[in-house]
N, C-alpha and C positions, 0 to 999 in steps of 0.2 A: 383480520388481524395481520396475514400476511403483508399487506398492501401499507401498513404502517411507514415502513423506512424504505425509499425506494433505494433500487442500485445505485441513484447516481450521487445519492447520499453518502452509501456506503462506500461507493469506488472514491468520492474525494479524501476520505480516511485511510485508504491503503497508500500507504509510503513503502521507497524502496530504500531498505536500509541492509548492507552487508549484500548487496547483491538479491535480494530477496523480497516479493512483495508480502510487507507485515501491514497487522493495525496495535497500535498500541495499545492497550489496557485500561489506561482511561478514556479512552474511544469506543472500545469494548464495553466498557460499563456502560456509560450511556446508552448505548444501544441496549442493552439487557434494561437499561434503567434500575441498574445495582450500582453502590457505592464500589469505588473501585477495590477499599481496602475486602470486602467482603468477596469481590470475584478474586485477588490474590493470595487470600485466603483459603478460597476453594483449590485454587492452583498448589498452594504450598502442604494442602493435607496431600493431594494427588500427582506428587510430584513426578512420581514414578511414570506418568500416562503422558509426560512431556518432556521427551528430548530434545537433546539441544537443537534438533532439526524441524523441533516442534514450536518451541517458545528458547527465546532469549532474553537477559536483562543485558537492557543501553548500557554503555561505558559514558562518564561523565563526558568526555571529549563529544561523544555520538548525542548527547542530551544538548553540549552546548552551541551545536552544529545545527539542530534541529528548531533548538531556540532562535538562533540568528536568521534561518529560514524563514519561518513563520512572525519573526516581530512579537515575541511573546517576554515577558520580562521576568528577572531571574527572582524577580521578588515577590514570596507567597507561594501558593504552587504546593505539590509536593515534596517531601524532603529525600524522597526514595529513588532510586533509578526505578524509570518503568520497563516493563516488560513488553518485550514484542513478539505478536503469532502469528505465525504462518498459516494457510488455506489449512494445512495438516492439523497445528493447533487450533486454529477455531473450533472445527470437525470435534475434535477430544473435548474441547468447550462444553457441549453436547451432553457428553456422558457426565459432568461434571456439576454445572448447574442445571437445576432439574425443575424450572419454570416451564409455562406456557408461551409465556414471551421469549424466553432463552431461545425455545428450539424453533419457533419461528424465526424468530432474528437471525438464527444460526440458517438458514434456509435462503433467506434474502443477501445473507452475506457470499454462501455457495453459489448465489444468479450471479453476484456482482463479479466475483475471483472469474468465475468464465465466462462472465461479458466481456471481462479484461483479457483476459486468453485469445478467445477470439477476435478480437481486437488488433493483436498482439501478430497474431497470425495472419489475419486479413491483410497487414501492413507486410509482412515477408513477405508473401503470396506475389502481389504485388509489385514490388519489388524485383521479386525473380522475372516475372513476366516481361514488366520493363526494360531488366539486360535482355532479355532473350529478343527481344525488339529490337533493342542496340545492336547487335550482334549481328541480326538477320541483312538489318537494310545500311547503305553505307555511312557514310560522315555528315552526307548534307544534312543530316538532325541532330548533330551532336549537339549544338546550342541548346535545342529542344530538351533532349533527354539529361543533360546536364543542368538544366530548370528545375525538374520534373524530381529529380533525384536531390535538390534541395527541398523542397520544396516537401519531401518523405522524411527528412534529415529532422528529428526532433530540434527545438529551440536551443543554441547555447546556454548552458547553465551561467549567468550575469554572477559574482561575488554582491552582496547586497552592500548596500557605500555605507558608512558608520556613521549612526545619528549621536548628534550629542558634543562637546568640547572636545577638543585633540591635543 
């Protein structure tokens, strides 16, 4: 049962929103394979076990930022702001709904949050090495290491061009 949702399933549902990596709630569900309004429900009897540094709800600006991202359309859908958790709030997920499937899912999500981590860290690591190289030997590799250093540099975030009459 573990072996259900791999990581790389779950690492393409972790968004960074406010500076933070979250999964949203209807992402969350799915995973649980629970309708969303029944896992928000479980959150709002237990509100108490999620701080804001645990779960947060989108601001409609954050919802319509994330729509433009993805190409998803404003039409249908839910009526609600959704809700975003933190590694902390998944964790509390746990205590909350009380499946078989929950707590495994909750388990595959914990590989994924430190697949990401170390990831995250492999690339600094890295990176520090790299100056320390720079540093060590003169200029003649500065082309080199000036490559090497884009090359680490994640992709410009592009604005998406606006489909449709203007």
């Amino acid at each position: 049962m573990a072996d259900l949702i791999s990581t790389e399933v779950i690492s393409a549902k972790i968004l960074l929103i406010r500076g933070k990596r979250v999964i949203l709630d209807k992402d969350l569900a799915k995973l649980y394979e629970v309708d969303t309004r029944q896992l928000t429900r479980q959150v709002r009897r237990n509100i108490d076990r999620f701080p804001e540094d645990f779960m947060f709800q989108l601001t409609k600006e954050e919802v319509a930022n994330l729509m433009c991202q993805f190409g998803t359309s404003s039409w249908g859908g839910t009526r609600k702001l959704p809700y975003a958790f933190t590694e902390q709030g998944v964790a509390m997920l746990s205590g909350v709904l009380h499946s078989k499937r929950a707590i495994q899912v909750n388990i595959q999500i914990m590989r994924a949050f430190i697949q990401l981590k170390r990831m995250l860290l492999t690339n600094a690591d890295l990176r520090h090495k790299i100056e320390e190289i720079e540093n060590k030997y003169d200029k003649q590799f500065a082309i080199v290491f000036q490559a090497i250093k884009q090359l680490l540099e994640p992709p410009p975030m592009k604005p998406n061009p606006r489909i449709g009459f203007r």
